[in-house]
N, C-alpha and C positions, 0 to 999 in steps of 0.2 A: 533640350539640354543634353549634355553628354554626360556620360558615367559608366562606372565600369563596376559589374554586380556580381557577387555569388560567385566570391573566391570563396568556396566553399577549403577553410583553414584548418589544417590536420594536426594538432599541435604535439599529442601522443596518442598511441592505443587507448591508455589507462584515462587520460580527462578526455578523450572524447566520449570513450563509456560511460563514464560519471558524469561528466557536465554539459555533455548537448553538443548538437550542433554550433557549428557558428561560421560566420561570413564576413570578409573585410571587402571593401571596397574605398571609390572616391565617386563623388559626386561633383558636377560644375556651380558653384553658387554665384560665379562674378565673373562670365566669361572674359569682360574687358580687364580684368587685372590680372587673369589665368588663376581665379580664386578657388580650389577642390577642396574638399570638406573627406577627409579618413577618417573613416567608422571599422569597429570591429563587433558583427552581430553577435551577440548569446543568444539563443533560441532557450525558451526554456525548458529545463527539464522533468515538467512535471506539465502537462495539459495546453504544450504551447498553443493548443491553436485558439483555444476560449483566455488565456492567460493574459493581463495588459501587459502593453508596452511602456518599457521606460526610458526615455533620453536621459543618458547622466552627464554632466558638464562639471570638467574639473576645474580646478579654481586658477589662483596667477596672478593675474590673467596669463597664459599664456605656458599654463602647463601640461603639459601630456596627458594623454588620459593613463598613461601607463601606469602615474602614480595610482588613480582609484581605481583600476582593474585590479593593477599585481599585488597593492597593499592592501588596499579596502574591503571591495565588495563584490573583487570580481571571481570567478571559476578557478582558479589558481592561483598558488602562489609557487616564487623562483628561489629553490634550493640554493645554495652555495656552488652544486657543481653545474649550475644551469638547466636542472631537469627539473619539471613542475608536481607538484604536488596540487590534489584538489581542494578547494577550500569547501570546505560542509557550509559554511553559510553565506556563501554566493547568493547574490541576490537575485538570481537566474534560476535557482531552485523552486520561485512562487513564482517569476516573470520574464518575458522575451526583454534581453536589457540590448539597449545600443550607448556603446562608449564612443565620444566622437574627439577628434581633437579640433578645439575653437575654444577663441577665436581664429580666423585664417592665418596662416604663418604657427601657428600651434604643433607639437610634434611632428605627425607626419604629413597634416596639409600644407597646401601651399598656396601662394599669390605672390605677387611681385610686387615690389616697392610701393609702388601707391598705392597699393589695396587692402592695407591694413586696415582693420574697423579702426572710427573715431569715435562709435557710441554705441551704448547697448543698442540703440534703435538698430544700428546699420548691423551690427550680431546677429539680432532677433530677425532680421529682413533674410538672412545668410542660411540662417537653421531654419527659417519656414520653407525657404525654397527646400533646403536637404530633406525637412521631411515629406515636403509632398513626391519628391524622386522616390526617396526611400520606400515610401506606401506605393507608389506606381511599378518600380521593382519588387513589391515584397505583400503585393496586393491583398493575402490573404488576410494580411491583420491591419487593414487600415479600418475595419470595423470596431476592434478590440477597443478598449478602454486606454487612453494615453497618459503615464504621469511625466512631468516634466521635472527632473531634480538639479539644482545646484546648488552647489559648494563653493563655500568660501567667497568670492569675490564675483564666482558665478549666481550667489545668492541675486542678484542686481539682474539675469540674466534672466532666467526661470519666470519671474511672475511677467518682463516685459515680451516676452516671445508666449507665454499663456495668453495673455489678453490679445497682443496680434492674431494668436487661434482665433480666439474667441470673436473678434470685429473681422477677419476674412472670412470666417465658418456662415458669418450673418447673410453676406451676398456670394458664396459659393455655390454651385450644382451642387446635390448629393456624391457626386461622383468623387466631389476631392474635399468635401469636409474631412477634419479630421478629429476622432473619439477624443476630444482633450473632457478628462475627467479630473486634474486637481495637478500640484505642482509641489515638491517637497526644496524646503531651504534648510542646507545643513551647514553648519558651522557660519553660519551669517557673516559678512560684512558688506550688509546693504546701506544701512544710512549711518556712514562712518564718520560725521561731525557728532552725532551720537552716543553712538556706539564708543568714540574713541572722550566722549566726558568722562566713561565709567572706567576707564584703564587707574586714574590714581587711585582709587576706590578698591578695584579689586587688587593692585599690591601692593596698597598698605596693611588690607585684611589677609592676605597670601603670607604674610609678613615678612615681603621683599624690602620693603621704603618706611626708614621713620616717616613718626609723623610732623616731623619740620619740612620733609621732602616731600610728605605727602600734600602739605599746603603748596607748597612753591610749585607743584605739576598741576595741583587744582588752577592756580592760576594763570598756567601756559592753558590749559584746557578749556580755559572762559577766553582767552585772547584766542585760540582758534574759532573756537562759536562764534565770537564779535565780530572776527575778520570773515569766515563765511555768510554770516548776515550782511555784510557790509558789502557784499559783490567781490573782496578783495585776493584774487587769486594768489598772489606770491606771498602776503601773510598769511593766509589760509595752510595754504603748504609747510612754511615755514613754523607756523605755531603749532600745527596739528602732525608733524611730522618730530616737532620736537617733544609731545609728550611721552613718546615709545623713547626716543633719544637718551631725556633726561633721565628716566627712569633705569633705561640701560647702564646709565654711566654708575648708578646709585645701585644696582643690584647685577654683581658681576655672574657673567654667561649666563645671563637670563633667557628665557623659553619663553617666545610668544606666542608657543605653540602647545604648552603644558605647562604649567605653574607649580607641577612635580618634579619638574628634569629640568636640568642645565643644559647649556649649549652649547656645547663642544666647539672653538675655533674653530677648527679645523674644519667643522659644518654650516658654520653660522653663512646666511642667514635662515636656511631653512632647519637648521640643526638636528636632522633623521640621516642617517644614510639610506640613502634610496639607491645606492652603486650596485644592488643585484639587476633590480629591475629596468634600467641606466643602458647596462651594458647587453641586457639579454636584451632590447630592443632594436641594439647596434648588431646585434650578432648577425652574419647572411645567414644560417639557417634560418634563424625567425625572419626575414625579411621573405623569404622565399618559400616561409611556409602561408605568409600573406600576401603573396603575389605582387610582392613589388622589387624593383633590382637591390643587388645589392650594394650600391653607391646612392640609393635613396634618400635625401637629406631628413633627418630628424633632429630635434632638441626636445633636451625633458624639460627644458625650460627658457623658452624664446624671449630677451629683455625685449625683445623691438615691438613683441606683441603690445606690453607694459605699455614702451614708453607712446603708442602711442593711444594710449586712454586715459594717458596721464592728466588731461585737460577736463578729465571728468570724475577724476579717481573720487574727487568727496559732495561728487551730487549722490542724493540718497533716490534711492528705485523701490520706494514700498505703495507708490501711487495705486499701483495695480492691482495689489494686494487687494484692498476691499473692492473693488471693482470683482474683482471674481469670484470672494465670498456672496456679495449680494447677487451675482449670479447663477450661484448651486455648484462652483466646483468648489472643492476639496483642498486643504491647504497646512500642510505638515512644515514644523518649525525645529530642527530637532538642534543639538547643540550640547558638546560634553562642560561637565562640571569643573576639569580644569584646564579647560581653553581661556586664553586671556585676549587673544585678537577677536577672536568671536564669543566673547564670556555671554553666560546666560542672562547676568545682567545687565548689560548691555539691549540683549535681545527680550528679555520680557519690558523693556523700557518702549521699543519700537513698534512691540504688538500692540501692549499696550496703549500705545496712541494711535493704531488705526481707523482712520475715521467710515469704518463700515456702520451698517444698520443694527446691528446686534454689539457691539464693543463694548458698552456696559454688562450685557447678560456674561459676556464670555470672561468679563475682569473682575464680577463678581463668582468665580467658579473656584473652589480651593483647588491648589495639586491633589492630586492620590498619588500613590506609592505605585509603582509596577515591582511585580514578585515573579523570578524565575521559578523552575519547578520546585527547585529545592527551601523556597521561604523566603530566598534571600531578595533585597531591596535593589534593583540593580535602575531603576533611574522614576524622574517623577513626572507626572504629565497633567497638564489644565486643558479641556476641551470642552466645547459646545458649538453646535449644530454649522459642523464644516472645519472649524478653525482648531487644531492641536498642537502643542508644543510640548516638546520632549527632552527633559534633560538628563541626560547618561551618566551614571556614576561613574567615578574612576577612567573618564576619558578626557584625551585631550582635542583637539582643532582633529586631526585625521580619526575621527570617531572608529572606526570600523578596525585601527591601526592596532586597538585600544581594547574595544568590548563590542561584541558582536551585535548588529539593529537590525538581524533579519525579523525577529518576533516584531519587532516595531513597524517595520511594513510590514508584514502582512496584516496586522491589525489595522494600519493605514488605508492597504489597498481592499479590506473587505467592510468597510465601514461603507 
């Protein structure tokens, strides 16, 4: 397969000092669709060569990873006048991170009209090829421990490319297994016929929606369940599409993304300006500090990615899940306190029904409290033997945008 490796990327003096190495490249994953896969390495900054690795997968579908590098969790962030500042709690400071953009047609990869994925399956087929290139290029840490992370609608992606590890590693040489050691879900929306009964629930308690409106959303939200039980794709869509709707209409510029903040028109639907880090991707200096032309197509946000996994958008992806608990990896659930597309209730409702071998032990476990240095309570977490879930105060859907979760991996990755 072809690929093009170890543009080693100079971004400034001052964060290459601070935040490491790193390396952009493409990889081929679909040569019949002309399908490459752009990555941007962080080496990390502290012990790379024993340190895991981590794939992060931003959400969308079909969003950049710019967003979770520049805003999140990555080695920088993009000043006003385009020059970067390092971020202290880069997730690259415990671990070597790879930001990739996927699905194909995702920021700066590409394919061509027919090659867009139609499922996670054909995603997860896409990213195992990337990363066996990626460890064949970058050989030294194919031994390291691997976590695999997504976000958002990537949550769906993460446990179904884990267990592909896991069932290729079974019949692989030594030579190309690969260290998958556990899989982090943040800001969930894996089993959205679910996840989307708990939307009237949490804004009426938000106290976005009386409660006359709170009833009349509960029962669009039982007509989306029925109709997904029923096989019925276009009521499906239609009912489960109208509980974010109707509530919209009932609680003006609402934030699906924070149930603290409104929505600014002018932003909706994602309602953040993200136009720093937008444009510094468009810039040719940064194109040419990552080795590609300057006329190189990107989007911070590809509809065509969307539209086409549209056919799958509310099949739920937690099958895997116990399948990998019962196997010994490791399985991080984290999720802020005022996200409403990815609400915590929501997500202890999904854990909660997974049908591994320990589910009982793990649902009989209280929260505890997590305490920064100074006392204070900054989020809660339930965990037993593998499986942990973490809820962040004071955050919304872009957790990291919010309050910082590096203490939360690393306690993740040394468990």
């Amino acid at each position: 397969m072809l690929y093009n490796i170890k543009n080693l990327v100079f971004i400034s003096l001052l964060i290459s000092l601070v935040s490491g190495n790193s390396y952009s490249g493409f990889f081929t994953v679909d040569p019949v669709n002309e399908g490459k896969t752009f990555y941007w390495f962080w080496e990390s900054q502290t012990n790379a060569s024993t340190a895991p690795v981590i794939l992060y997968l931003t959400g969308g579908p079909g969003a950049s990873m710019a967003l979770s590098m520049v805003y999140e969790n990555g080695p920088f962030k993009v000043n006003p006048d385009f020059t970067t500042t390092p971020n202290p709690n880069s997730w690259n400071t415990v671990a070597n991170v790879i930001y990739v953009d996927s699905p194909l047609g995702t920021g700066f990869s590409t394919v061509n009209e027919n090659g867009y994925s139609q499922s996670e399956s054909e995603t997860s087929q896409h990213l195992y090829s990337f990363l066996q290139q990626f460890f064949n290029a970058y050989p030294q840490y194919r031994l390291n421990s691997l976590y695999i992370f997504g976000e958002s609608v990537s949550s769906k992606t993460a446990p179904n490319l884990g267990y592909l590890i896991h069932q290729k590693n079974k019949v692989s040489p030594a030579s190309s297994k690969i260290s998958l050691r556990g899989i982090g879900i943040v800001s969930a929306f894996i089993d959205p016929v679910l996840q989307l009964s708990t939307f009237p629930e949490k804004a009426f308690y938000s106290g976005f929606i009386s409660k006359s409106t709170y009833k009349q959303v509960e029962d669009i939200a039982e007509q989306c369940r029925d109709a997904f039980e029923c096989g019925n794709a276009n009521d499906t869509a239609n009912y489960c599409n109208g509980i974010i709707g109707a509530i919209g209409q009932a609680a003006a510029n609402f934030n699906i993304y924070d149930v603290t903040k409104t929505c600014p028109p002018a932003l909706a639907p994602i309602c953040y300006d993200f136009s720093l880090g937008a444009i510094y991707f468009s810039l040719p200096s940064t194109r040419a500090q990552l080795g590609l032309p300057a006329n190189a197509t990107w989007n911070f946000i590809n509809p065509l990615v969307r539209e086409n996994l549209l056919p799958q958008w509310f099949v739920p992806h937690t099958e895997y899940i116990p399948k990998l608990l019962d196997n010994n990896y490791k399985v991080l659930v984290m999720s802020g306190n005022n996200d409403y597309i990815g609400n915590s209730i929501g997500n202890d409702l999904w854990v909660a029904k997974l049908r591994w071998s320990k589910r009982t032990s793990f649902n009989d476990q209280p929260k505890v409290a997590i305490y920064n240095e100074v006392g204070t309570i900054t989020a809660y977490k339930q965990s037993f033997s593998g499986l942990t879930t973490i809820t962040v105060k004071n955050a919304g859907h872009f957790i990291d945008n919010d309050q910082p979760t590096i203490e939360y991996l690393k306690s993740f990755i040394s468990q």
